[in-house]
DODOMAR-724364 format. One record per residue (C-alpha): residue number from 1; residue in one letter; x, y, z. Coordinates in steps of 0.001 Angstrom, whole numbers, plus 524288, in hexadecimal, padded with zeros to 5 digits. Last residue first. Example, Ala and Ser with C-alpha at 12.3 -4.5 7.8 and 13.67 -1.06 7.14 Angstrom:
2
atom resi:2&resn:S&X:83566&Y:7FBDC&Z:81BE4
atom resi:1&resn:A&X:8300C&Y:7EE6C&Z:81E78
//
This chain:
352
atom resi:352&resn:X&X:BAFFD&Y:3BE33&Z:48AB6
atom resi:351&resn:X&X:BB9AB&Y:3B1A2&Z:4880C
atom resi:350&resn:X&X:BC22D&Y:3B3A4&Z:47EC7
atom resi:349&resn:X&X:BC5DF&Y:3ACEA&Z:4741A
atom resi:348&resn:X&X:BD255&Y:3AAFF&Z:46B74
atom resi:347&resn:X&X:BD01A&Y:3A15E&Z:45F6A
atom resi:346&resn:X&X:BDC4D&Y:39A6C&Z:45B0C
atom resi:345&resn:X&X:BDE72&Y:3955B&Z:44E54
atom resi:344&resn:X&X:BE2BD&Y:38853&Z:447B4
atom resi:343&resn:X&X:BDEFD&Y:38852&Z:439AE
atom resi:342&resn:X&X:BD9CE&Y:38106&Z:42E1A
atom resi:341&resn:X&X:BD992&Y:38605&Z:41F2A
atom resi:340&resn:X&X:BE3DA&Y:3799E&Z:41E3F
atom resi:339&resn:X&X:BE718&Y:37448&Z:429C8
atom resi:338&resn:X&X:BEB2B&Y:3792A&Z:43824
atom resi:337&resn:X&X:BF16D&Y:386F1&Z:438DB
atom resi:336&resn:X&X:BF3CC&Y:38C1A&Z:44358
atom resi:335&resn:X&X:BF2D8&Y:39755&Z:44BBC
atom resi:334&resn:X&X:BE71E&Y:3A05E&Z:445A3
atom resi:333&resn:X&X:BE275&Y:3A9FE&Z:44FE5
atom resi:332&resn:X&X:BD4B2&Y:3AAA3&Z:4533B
atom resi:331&resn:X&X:BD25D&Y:3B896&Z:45AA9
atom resi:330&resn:X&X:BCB41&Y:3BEF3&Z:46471
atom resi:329&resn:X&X:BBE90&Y:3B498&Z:4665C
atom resi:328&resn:X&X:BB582&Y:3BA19&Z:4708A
atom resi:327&resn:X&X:BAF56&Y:3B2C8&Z:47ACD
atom resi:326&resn:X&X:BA2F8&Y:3B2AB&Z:480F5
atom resi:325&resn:X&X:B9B52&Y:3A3E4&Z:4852D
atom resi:324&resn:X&X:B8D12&Y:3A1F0&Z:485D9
atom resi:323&resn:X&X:B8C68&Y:39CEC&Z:4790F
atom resi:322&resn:X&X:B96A3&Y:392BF&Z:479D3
atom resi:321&resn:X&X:BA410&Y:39623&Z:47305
atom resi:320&resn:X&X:BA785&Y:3899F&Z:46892
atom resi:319&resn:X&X:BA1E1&Y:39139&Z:45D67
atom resi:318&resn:X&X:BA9CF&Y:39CAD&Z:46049
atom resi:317&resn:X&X:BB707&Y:39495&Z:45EF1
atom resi:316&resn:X&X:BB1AB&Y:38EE5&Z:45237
atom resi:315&resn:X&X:BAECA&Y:39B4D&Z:44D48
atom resi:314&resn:X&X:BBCA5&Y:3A1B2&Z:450B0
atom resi:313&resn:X&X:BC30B&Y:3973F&Z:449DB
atom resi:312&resn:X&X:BB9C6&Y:397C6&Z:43D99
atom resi:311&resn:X&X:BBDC9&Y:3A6A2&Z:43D97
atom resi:310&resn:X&X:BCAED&Y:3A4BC&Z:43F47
atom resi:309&resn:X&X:BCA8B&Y:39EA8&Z:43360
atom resi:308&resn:X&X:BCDB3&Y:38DA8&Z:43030
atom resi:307&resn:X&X:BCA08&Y:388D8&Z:43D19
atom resi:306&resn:X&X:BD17F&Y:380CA&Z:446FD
atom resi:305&resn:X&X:BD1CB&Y:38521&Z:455E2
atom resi:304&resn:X&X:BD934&Y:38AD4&Z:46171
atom resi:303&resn:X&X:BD07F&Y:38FCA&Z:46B96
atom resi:302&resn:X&X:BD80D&Y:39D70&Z:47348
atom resi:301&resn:X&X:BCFD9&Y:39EF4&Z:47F35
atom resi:300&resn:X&X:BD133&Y:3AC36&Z:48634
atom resi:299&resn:X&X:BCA9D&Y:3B19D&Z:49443
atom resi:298&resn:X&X:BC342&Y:3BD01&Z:493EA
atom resi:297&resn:X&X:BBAFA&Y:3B7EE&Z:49EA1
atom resi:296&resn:X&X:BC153&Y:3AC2C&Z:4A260
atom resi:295&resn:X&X:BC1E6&Y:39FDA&Z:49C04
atom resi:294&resn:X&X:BBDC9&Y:39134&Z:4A0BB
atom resi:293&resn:X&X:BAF6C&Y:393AA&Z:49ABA
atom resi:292&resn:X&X:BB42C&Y:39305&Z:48E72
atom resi:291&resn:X&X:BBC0F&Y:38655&Z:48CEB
atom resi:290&resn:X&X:BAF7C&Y:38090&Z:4908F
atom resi:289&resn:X&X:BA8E1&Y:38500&Z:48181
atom resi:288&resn:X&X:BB77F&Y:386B5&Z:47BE1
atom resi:287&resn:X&X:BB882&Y:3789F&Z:47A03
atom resi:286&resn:X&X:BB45A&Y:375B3&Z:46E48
atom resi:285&resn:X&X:BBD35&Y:37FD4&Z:46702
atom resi:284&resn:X&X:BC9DD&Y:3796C&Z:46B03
atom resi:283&resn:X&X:BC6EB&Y:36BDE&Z:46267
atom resi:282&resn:X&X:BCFF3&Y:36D9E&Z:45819
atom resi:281&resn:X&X:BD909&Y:37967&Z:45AC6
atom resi:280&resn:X&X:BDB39&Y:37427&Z:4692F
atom resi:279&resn:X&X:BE355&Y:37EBD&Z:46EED
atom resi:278&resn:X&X:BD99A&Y:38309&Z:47961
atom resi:277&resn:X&X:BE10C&Y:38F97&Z:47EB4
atom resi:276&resn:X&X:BD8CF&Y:394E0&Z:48A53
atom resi:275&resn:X&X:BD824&Y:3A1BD&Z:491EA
atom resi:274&resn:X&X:BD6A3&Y:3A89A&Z:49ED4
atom resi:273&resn:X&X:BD3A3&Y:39C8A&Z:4A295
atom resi:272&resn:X&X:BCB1F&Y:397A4&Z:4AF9A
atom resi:271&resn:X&X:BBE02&Y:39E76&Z:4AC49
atom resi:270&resn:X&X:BB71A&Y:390DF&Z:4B0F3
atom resi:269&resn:X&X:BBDEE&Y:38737&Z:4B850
atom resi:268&resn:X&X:BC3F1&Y:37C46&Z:4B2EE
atom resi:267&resn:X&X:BBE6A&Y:36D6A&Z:4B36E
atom resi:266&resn:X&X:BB948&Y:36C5C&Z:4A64E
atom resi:265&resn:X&X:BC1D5&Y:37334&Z:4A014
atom resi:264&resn:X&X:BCBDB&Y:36A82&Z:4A3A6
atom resi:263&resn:X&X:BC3C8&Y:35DDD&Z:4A116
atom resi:262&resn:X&X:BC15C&Y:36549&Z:49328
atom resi:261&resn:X&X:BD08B&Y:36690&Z:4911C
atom resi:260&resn:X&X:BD165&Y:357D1&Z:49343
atom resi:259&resn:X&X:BDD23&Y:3577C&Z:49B51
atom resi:258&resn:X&X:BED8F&Y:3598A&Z:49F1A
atom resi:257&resn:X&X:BECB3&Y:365CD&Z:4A4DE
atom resi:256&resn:X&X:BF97B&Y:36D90&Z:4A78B
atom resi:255&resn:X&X:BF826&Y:37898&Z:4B0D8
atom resi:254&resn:X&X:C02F7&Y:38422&Z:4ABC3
atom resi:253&resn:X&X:C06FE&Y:390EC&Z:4B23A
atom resi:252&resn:X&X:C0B01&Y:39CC8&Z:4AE0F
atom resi:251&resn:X&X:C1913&Y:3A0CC&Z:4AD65
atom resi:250&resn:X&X:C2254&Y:39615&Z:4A6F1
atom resi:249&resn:X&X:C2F08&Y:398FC&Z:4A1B7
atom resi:248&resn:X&X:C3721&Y:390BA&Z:4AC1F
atom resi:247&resn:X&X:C2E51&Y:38543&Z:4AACC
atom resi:246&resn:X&X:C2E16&Y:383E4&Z:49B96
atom resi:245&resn:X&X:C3148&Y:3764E&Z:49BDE
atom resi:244&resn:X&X:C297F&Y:37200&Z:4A7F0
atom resi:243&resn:X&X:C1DFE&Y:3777C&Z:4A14F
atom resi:242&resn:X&X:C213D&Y:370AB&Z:4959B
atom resi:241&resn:X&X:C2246&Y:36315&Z:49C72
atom resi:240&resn:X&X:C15C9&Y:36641&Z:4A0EF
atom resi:239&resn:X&X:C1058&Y:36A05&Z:49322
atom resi:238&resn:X&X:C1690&Y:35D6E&Z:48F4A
atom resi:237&resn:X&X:C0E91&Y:35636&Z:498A7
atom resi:236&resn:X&X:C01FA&Y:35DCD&Z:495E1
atom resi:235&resn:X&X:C0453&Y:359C6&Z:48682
atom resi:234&resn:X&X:C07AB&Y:34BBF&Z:489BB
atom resi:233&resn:X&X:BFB4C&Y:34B04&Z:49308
atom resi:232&resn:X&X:BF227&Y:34F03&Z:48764
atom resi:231&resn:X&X:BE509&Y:353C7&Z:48C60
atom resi:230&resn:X&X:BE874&Y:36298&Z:48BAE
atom resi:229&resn:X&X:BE6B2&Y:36D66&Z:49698
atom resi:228&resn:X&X:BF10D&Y:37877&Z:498F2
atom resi:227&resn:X&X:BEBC8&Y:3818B&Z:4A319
atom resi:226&resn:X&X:BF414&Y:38CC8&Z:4A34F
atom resi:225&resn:X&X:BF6CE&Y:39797&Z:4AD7A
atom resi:224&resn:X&X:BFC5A&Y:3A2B1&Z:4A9B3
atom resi:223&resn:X&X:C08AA&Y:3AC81&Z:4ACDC
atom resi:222&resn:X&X:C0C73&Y:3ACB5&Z:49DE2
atom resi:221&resn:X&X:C172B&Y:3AB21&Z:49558
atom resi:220&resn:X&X:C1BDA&Y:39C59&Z:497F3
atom resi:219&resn:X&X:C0D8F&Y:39923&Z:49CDA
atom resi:218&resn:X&X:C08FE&Y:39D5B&Z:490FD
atom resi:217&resn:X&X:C1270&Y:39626&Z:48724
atom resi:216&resn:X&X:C114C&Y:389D9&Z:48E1B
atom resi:215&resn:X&X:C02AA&Y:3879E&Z:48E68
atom resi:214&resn:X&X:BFF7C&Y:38C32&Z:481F0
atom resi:213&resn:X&X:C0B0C&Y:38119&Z:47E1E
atom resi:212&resn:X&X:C03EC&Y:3769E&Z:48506
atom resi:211&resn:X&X:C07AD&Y:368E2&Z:4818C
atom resi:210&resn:X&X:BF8F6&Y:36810&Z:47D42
atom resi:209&resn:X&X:BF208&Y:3742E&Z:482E9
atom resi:208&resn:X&X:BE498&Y:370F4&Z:47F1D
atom resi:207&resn:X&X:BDDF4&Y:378B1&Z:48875
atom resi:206&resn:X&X:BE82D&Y:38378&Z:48C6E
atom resi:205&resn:X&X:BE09B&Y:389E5&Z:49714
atom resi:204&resn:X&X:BE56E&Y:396C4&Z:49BEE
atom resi:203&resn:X&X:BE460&Y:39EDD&Z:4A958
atom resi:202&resn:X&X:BEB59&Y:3AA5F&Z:4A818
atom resi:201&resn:X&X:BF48D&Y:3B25F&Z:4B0E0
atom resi:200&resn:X&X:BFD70&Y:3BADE&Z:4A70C
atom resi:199&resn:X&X:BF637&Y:3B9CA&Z:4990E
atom resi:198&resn:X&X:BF570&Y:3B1A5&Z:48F86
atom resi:197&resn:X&X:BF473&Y:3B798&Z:480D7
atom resi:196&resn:X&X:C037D&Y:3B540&Z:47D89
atom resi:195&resn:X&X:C0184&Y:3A3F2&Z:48303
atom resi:194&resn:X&X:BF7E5&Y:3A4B1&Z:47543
atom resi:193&resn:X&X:C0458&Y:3AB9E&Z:46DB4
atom resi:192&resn:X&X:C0E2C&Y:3A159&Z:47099
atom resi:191&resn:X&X:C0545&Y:3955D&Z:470CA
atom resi:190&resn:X&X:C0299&Y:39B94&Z:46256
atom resi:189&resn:X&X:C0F3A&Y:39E39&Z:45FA5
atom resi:188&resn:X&X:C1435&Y:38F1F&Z:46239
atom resi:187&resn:X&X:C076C&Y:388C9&Z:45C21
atom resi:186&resn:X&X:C102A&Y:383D9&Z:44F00
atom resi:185&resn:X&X:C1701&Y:37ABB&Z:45A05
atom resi:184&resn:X&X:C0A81&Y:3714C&Z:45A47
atom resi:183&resn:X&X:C0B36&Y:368A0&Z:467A5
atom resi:182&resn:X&X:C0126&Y:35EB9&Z:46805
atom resi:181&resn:X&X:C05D9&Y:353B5&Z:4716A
atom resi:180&resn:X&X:C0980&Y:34398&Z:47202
atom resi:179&resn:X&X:C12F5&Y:34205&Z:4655E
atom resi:178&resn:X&X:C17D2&Y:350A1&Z:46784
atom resi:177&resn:X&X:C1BC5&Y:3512F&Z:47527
atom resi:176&resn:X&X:C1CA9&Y:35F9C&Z:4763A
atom resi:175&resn:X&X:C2489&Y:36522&Z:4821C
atom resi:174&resn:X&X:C2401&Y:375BC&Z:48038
atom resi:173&resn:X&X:C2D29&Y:37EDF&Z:484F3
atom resi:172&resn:X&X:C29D7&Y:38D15&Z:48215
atom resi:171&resn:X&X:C355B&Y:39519&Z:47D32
atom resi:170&resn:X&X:C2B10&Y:39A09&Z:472BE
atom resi:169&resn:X&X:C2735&Y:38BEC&Z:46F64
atom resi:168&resn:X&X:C3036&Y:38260&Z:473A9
atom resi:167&resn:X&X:C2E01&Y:37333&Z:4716E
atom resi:166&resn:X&X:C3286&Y:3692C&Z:47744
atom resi:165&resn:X&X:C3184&Y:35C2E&Z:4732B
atom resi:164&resn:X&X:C2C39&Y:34D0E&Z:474B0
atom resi:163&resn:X&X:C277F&Y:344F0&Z:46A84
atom resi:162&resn:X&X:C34D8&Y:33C8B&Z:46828
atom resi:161&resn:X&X:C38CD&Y:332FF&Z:45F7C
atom resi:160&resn:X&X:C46C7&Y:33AAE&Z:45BF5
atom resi:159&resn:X&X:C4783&Y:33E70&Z:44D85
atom resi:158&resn:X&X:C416F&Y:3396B&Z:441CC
atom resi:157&resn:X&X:C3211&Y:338B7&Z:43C9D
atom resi:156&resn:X&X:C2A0B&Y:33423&Z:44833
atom resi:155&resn:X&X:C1B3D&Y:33257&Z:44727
atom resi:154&resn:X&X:C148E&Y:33B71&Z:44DE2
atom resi:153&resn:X&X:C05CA&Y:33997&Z:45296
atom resi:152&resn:X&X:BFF0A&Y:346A1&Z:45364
atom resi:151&resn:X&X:BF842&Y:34875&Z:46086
atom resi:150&resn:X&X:BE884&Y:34837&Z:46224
atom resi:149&resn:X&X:BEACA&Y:34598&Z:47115
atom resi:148&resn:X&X:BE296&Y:339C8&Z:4723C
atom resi:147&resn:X&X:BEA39&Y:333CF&Z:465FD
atom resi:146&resn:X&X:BEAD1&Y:338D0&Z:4579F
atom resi:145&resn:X&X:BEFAB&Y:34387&Z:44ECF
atom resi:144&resn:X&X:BF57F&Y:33D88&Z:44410
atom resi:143&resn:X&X:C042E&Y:33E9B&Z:43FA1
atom resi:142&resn:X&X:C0EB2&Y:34867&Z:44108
atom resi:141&resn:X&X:C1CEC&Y:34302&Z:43C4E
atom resi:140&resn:X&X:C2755&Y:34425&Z:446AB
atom resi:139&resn:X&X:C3630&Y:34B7F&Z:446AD
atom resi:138&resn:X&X:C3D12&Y:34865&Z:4521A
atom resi:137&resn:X&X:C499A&Y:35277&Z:45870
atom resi:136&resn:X&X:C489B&Y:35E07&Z:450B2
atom resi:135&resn:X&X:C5093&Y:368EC&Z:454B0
atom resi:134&resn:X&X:C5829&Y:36A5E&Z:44627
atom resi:133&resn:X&X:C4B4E&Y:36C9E&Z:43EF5
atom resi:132&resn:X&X:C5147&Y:36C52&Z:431C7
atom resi:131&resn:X&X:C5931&Y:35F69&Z:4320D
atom resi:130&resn:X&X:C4E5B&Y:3597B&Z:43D24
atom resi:129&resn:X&X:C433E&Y:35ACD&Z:431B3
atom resi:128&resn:X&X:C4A37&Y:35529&Z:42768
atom resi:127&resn:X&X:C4D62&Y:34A15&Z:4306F
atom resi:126&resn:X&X:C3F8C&Y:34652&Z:4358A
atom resi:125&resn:X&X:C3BCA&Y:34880&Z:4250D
atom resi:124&resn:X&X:C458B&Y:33E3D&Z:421B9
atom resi:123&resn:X&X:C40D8&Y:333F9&Z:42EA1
atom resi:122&resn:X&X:C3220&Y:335D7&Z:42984
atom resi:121&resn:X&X:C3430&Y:3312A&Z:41AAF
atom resi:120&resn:X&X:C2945&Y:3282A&Z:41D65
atom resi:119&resn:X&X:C219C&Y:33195&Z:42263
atom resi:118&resn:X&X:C1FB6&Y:338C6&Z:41684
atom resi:117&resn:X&X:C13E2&Y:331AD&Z:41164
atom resi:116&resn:X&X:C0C0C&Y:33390&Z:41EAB
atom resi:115&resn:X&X:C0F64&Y:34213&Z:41C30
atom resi:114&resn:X&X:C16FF&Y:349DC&Z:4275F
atom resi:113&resn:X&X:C1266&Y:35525&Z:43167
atom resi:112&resn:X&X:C1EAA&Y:3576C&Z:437A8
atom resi:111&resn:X&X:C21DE&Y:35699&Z:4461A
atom resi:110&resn:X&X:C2F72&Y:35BEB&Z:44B40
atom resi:109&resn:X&X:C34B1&Y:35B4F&Z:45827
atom resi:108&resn:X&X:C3EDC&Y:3603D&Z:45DDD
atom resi:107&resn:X&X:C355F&Y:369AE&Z:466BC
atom resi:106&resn:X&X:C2992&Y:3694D&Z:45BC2
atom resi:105&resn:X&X:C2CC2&Y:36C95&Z:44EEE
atom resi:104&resn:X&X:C2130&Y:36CCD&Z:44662
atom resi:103&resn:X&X:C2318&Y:368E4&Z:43986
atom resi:102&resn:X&X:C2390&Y:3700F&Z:42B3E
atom resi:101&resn:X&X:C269A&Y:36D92&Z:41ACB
atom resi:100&resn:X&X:C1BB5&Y:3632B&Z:41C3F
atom resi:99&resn:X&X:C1D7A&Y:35606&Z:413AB
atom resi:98&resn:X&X:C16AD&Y:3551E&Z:408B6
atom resi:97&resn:X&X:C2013&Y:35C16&Z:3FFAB
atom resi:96&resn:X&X:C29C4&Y:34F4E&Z:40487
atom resi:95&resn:X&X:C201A&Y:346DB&Z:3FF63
atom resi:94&resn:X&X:C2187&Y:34BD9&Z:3F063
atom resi:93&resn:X&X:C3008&Y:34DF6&Z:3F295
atom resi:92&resn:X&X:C33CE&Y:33FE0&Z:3F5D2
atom resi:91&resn:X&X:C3A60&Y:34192&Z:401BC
atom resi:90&resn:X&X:C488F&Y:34097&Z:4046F
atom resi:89&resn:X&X:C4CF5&Y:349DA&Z:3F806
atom resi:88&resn:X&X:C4753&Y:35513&Z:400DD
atom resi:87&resn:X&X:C45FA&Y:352EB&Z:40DD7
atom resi:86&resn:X&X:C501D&Y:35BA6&Z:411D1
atom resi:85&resn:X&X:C47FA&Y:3684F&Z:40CC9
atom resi:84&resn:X&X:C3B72&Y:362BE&Z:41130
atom resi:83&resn:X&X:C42A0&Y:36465&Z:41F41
atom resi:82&resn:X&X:C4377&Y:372C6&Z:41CA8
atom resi:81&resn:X&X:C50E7&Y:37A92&Z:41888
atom resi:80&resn:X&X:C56D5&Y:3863E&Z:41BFA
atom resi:79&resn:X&X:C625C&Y:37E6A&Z:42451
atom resi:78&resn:X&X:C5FB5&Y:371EC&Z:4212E
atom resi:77&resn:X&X:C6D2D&Y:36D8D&Z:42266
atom resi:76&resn:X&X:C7699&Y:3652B&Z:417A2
atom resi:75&resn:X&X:C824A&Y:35F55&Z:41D5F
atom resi:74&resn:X&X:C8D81&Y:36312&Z:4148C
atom resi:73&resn:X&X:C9765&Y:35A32&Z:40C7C
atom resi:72&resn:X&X:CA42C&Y:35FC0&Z:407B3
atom resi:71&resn:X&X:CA99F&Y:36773&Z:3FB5F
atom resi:70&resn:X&X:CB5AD&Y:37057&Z:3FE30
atom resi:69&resn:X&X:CB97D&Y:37ECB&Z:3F999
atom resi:68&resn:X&X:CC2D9&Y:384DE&Z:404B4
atom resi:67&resn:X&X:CC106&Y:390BB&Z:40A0F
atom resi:66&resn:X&X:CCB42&Y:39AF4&Z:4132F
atom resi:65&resn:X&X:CC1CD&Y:3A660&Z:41496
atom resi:64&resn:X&X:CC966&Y:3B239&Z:41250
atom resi:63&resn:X&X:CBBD7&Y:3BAC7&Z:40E57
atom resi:62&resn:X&X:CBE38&Y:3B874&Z:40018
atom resi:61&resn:X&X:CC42E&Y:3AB6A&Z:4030A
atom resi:60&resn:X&X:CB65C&Y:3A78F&Z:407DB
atom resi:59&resn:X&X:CAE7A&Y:3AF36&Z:3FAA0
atom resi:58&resn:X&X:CB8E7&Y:3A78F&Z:3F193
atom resi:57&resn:X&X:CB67D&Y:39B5F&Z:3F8D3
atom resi:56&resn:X&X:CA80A&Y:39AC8&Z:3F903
atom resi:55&resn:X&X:CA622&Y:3A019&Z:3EA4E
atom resi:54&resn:X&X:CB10C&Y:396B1&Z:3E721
atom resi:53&resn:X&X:CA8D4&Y:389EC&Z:3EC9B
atom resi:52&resn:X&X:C9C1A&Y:38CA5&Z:3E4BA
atom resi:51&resn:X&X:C9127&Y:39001&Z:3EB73
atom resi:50&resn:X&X:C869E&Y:38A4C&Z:3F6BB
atom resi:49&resn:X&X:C919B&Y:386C3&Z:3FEC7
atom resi:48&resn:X&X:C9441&Y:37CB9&Z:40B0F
atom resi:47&resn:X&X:C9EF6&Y:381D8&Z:41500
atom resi:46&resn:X&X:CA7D6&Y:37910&Z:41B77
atom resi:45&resn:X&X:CAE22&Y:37EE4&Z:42704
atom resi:44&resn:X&X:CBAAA&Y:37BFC&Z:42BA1
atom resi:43&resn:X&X:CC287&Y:37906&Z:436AC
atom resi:42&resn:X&X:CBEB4&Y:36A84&Z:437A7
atom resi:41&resn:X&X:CB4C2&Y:368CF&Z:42C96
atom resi:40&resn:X&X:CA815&Y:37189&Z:430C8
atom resi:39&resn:X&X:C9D90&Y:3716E&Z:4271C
atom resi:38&resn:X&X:C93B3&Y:379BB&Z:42392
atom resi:37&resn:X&X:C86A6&Y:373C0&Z:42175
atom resi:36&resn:X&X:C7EC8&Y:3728D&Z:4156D
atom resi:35&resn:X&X:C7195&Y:378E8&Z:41141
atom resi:34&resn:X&X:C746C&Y:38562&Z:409C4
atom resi:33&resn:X&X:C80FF&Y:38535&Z:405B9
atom resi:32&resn:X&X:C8A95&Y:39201&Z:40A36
atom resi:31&resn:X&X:C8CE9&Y:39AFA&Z:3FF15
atom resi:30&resn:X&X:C804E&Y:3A486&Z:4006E
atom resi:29&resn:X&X:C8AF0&Y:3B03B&Z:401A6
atom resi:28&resn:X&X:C88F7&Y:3B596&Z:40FAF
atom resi:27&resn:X&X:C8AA6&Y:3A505&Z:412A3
atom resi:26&resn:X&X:C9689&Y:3A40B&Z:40C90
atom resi:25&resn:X&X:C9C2A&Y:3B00A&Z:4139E
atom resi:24&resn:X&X:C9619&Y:3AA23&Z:420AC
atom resi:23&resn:X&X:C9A98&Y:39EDE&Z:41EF8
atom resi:22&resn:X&X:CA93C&Y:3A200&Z:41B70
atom resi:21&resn:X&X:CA9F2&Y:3AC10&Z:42905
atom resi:20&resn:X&X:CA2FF&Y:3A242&Z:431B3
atom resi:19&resn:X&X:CADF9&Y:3962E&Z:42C54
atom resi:18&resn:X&X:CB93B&Y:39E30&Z:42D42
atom resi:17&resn:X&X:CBFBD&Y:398AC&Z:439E5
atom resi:16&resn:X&X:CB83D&Y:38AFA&Z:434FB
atom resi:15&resn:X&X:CC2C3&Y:38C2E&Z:429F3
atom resi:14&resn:X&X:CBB8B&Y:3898F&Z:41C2E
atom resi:13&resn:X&X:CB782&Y:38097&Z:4134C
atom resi:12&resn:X&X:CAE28&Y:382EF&Z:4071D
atom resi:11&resn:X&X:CA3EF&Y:37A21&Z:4020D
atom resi:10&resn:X&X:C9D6E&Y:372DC&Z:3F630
atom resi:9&resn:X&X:C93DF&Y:36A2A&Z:3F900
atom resi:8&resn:X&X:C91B0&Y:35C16&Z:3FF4A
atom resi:7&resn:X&X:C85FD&Y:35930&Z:4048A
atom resi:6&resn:X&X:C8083&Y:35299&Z:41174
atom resi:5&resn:X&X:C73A8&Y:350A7&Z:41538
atom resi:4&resn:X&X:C714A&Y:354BD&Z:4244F
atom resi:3&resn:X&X:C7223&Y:34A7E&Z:43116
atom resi:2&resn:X&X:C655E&Y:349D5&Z:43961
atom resi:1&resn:X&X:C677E&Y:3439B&Z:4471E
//
């Protein structure tokens, strides 16, 4: 549990009856503190001000407010203010500018990308963050990619020692275990929008799918079927458990594949999708060439990859088309971005 900083400042008292009334004449005036709690002291109200005490009174009595002057302590709350903002006077200020001014929330989670050399105050920063983001449950440092599943090792800051969530996305459920998946929340429109361009009675792949949010939004919105293919058993078992989450939303249909997405391929028949979302910015491009001949006629991929135009992004996606293959790119949408002068984007093709 995180308790707030107290300070003592100059306040007035008055009957809980007459409490709404007082605050909100304070308030109309820019009287009330910034930063502090109210107070409730049997049947009054303690009321924190940003003025001097006869300003307060005389406007209360004014309006037949019955105020007393007092001086008491007052929790402070972070109400308008970032984490960075609390960590002041904890950190030394030359590593505390190194430290981001952002994390991704993830269900009650929160994950912040923190220097080596700030890790040691790791338990302040867990704290800072749960005072401003009241829902947060664990707060964990990102480290280094690494293991089969090329998953970002977290080492835990404060909080509960706990990986796995829920996360919602557009009233979609979603369970995320985040020391064992790839979940990124900043991709919440973009699952959104993608799911948008499905229509009634497809056939999809999702190659790549992770803990499947593609997945999840279309079948929620659409009467499709949806083949959601990733190697990672965690991620297919949370996309399970997120099936059975969402079950009374659900329209289309779901067949979780827990695989090698070229085994997959390998074994489907040709012109099965109507389209395909291969969310693998890094490596998504080299396997268009047998992703290919598994769309329909006019059927849709929609390759995510790194580049730093939309023209490099559209080259490398035509580069990767074999000769005797006709698409058409429509569009290569910027969705991320990645580092500097780098971007995620996703290239739209379809199949002629």
């Amino acid at each position: 549990m995180v308790c707030g900083v107290a300070r003592r400042e100059r306040c007035v008292k008055v009957p809980l009856r007459q409490a709404e009334q007082a605050l909100r004449l304070l308030r109309a005036r820019n009287l009330v503190a910034k930063g502090l709690r109210a107070r409730r002291v049997g049947d009054y109200l303690l009321i924190p001000l940003a003025c001097s005490s006869s300003d307060a009174v005389t406007l209360l009595r004014e309006h037949l407010v019955s105020a007393e002057v007092c001086e008491e302590l007052f929790e402070e709350t972070m109400l308008g203010k970032t984490f960075k903002d609390y960590l002041k006077g904890k950190i030394p200020g030359e590593l505390l500018e190194s430290i981001p001014s952002s994390y991704d929330i993830i269900g009650d989670i929160a994950i912040i990308q923190l220097p080596e050399e700030a890790l040691r105050y790791g338990d302040v920063v867990a704290e800072a963050i749960m005072r401003v983001a009241k829902n947060v449950k664990s707060v964990y440092a990102a480290g280094p990619v690494e293991g089969k599943y090329r998953v970002r090792k977290l080492i835990h800051l404060g909080g509960e020692r706990r990986t796995e969530t829920v996360h919602k996305e557009y009233g979609v459920l979603i369970r995320v275990d985040v020391g064992k998946t790839y979940y990124n929340p900043s991709l919440s429109e973009e699952h959104r929008r993608v799911a948008s361009l499905v229509s009634e009675g497809e056939d999809v792949a999702d190659l790549f799918c992770g803990v499947g949010p593609f997945t999840l939004h279309i079948i929620t919105t659409r009467r499709a079927r949806v083949f959601a293919v990733d190697v990672n058993p965690y991620a297919i078992k949370c996309l399970i458990e997120s099936l059975e989450l969402n079950s009374r939303k659900i329209k289309g249909k779901a067949v979780p594949v827990m695989g090698d997405v070229r085994d997959f391929l390998a074994v489907v028949a040709p012109v099965s999708f109507d389209r395909v979302i291969m969310n693998l910015p890094h490596a998504a491009v080299s396997f268009i060439g047998e992703v290919l001949s598994k769309v329909k006629p006019a059927g849709y991929l929609h390759v995510y990859t790194v580049a730093r135009s939309a023209g490099e992004a559209r080259e490398a996606v035509m580069n990767a088309v074999p000769n005797d293959s006709k698409v058409v790119i429509l569009d290569a949408t910027r969705v991320l971005d990645y580092a500097p002068r780098k971007f995620i984007y996703r290239v739209d093709v379809q199949v002629r």
